[in-house]
Each structure stands twice: as structure tokens, then as C-alpha cells.
C-alpha positions in Angstrom: 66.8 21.1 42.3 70.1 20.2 42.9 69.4 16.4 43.2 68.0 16.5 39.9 70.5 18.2 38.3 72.8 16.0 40.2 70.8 13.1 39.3 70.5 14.3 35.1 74.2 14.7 34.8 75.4 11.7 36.9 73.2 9.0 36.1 72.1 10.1 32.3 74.5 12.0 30.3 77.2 10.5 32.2 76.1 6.9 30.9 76.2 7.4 27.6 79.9 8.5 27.4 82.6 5.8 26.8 83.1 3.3 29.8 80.0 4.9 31.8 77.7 2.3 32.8 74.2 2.9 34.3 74.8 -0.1 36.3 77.5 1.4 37.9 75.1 1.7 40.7 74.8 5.8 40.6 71.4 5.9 41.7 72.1 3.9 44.8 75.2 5.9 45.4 73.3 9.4 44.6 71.2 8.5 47.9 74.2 7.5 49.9 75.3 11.0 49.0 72.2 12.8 49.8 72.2 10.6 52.7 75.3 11.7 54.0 74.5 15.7 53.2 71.3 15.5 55.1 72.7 13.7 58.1 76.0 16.3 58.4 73.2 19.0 58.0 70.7 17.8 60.6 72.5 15.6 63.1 74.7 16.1 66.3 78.3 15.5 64.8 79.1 14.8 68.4 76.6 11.6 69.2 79.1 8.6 68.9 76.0 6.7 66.9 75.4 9.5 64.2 79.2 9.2 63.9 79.4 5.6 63.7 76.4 5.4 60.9 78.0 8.3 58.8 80.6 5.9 58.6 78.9 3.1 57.1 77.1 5.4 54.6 81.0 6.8 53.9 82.3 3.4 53.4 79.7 2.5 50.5 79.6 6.1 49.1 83.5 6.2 48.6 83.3 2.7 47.2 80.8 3.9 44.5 82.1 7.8 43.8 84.3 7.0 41.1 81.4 6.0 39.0 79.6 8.5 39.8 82.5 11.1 38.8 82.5 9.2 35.0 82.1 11.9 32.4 80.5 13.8 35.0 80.8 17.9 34.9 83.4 19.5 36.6 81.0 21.2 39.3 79.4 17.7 39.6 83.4 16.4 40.6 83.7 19.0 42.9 80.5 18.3 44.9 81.5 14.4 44.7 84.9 15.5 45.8 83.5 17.5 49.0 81.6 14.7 50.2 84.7 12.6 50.0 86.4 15.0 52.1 83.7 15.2 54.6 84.3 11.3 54.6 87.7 11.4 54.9 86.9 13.9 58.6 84.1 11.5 59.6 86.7 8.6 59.1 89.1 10.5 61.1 86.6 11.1 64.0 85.6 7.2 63.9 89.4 5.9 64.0 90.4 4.3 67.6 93.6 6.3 68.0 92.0 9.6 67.5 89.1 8.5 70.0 91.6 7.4 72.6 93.9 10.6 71.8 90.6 12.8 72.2 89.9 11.1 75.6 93.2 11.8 76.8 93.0 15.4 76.1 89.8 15.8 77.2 90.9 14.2 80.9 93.4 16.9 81.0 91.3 20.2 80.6 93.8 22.2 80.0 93.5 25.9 79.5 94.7 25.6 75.9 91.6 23.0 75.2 89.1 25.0 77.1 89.7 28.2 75.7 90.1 26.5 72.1 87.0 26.9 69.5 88.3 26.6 65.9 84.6 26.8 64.6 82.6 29.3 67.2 78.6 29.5 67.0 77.1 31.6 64.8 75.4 34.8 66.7 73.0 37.4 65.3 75.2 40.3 65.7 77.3 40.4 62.6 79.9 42.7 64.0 80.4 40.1 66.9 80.3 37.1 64.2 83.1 38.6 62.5 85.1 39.5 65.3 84.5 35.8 66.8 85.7 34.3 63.6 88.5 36.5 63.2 89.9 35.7 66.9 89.0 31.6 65.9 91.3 31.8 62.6 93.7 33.5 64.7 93.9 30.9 67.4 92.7 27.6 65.0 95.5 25.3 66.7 94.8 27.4 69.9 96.5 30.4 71.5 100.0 30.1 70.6 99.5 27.2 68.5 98.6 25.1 72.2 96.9 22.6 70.7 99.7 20.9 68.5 102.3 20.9 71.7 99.5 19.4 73.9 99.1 16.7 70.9 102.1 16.3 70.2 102.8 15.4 73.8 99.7 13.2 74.7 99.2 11.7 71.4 102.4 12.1 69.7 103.2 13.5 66.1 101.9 11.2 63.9 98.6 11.8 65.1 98.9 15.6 65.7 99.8 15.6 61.7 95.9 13.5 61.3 94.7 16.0 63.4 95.7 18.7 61.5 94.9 17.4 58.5 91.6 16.9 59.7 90.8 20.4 60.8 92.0 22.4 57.8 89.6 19.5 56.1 87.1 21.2 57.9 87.8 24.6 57.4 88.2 23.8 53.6 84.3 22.7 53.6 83.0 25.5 55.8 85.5 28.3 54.4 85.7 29.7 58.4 89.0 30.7 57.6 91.5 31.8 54.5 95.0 30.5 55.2 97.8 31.3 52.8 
């Protein structure tokens, strides 16, 4: 239902306002969208290859947003401006320095990393959930804020900053946690 209303407001009424054409390519960048949605819904955000082909399909989907956003309702913006942001991470997560930074963390195992879970599982037992959530917004740079001195000193700041950037990205999609 969505898609179609997506679809009706995008690729219709959107064309017919000034400077909207439907050859702005909006029906091939609707699927790139939905392709995108599915694939963050469906795949393993971990697998190097589902990484590497969200990244194409980000590449041509950011290319064609701005069309898709002419004359377009404001809750149509927003959802076109989520899936930017959720290209923005998956560009983040594709980039060589944060691939070689992650590596060099990873070798480490440090306590800090080990015991760090910004975005914990879901369980069944809703007192647990909320207590599990509370404890990961807490901790979301780990214990003490770990995770940014253990950057900072592997990686350096300029990619801590990315990587904070990229994980309140995150939380600003999956609304885990309210920060002020």
C-alpha cells in the first residue's frame, strides 16, 4: 500500500507541478528504493557482498532522489530522506578507512569492544527488552564512553567523528535510543 501511495504521489501528482518531469526517471528510482528497503529488511548487514551491492543500489538511488522529492509531500520527503540516511551508513560501512579501522579493532578484543552492543537483540520478555535497551543507550559508545578512546587511538579522530556520526545515523532510523 505504501508503494502505491509512494508511487501516486511521486511519479503522478509530482509530474504535473512546475519543473517535475516524468522522465526524471522516478519509476526506476522507486524500485531502487524498494530495493534498498527490502534488502536492509531481509539481508545480513554483516555479509561483505550484501554490503557491497547495497552500495551500488545507494549510489544510483541518491543520484535520482532529488527527482523523486519534486513537489512531493512532506511524508513522501521524509521517507526519501531516511533512505538517504540509511545510504549515507551503508556508505560508511563500504569506505576502506572504516574497513581497515574495524579490522584493527576487531584484532584487539578489548573488553570495551566485547562488552559493547549499541543495538542488543530483541527478546520476548518485554521487561528484559526494556532493561537491555536501557543499559545499550546507557553504554552506546561503550562503558565509560570506551569506544571513542579505543578509536580515537587506533583509528584516530577523524574517523572516530565518522563513526559517530554513523551510529547516532542508526539510532536516528531505529529510534533505540532518545538523546538530548
Amino acid at each position: 500500500m505504501l508503494l502505491v501511495l509512494l508511487y501516486l504521489f511521486i511519479v503522478i501528482l509530482g509530474a504535473k507541478a512546475k519543473g517535475c518531469k516524468l522522465s526524471d526517471g522516478r519509476y526506476e528510482c522507486l524500485k531502487k528504493f524498494n530495493e534498498i528497503r527490502n534488502k536492509t529488511l531481509t539481508s545480513n548487514l554483516t555479509d561483505d557482498k550484501v554490503i557491497n551491492d547495497l552500495f551500488k543500489s545507494c549510489q544510483k538511488f541518491k543520484a535520482c532522489a532529488p527527482a523523486m522529492k519534486c513537489q512531493a509531500e512532506s511524508k513522501i520527503v521524509g521517507y526519501i530522506d531516511s533512505m538517504l540516511t540509511i545510504c549515507d551508513v551503508i556508505d560508511f560501512r563500504h569506505d576502506p578507512e572504516f574497513i581497515e579501522c574495524s579490522g584493527k579493532i576487531e584484532a584487539r578484543n578489548s573488553k570495551c569492544l566485547r562488552e559493547w552492543n549499541p543495538f542488543p537483540d530483541k527478546v520476548e520478555d518485554q521487561a528484559k527488552r526494556k532493561q537491555d535497551q536501557e543499559n545499550a543507550c546507557k553504554n552506546f559508545f561503550g562503558k565509560y564512553n570506551c569506544m571513542e578512546r579505543e578509536t580515537i587511538e587506533v583509528c584516530g579522530v577523524k574517523l572516530w567523528d565518522a563513526q559517530k556520526k554513523h551510529f547516532l545515523a542508526l539510532n536516528s532510523i531505529t529510534k533505540a535510543c532518545k538523546f538530548d
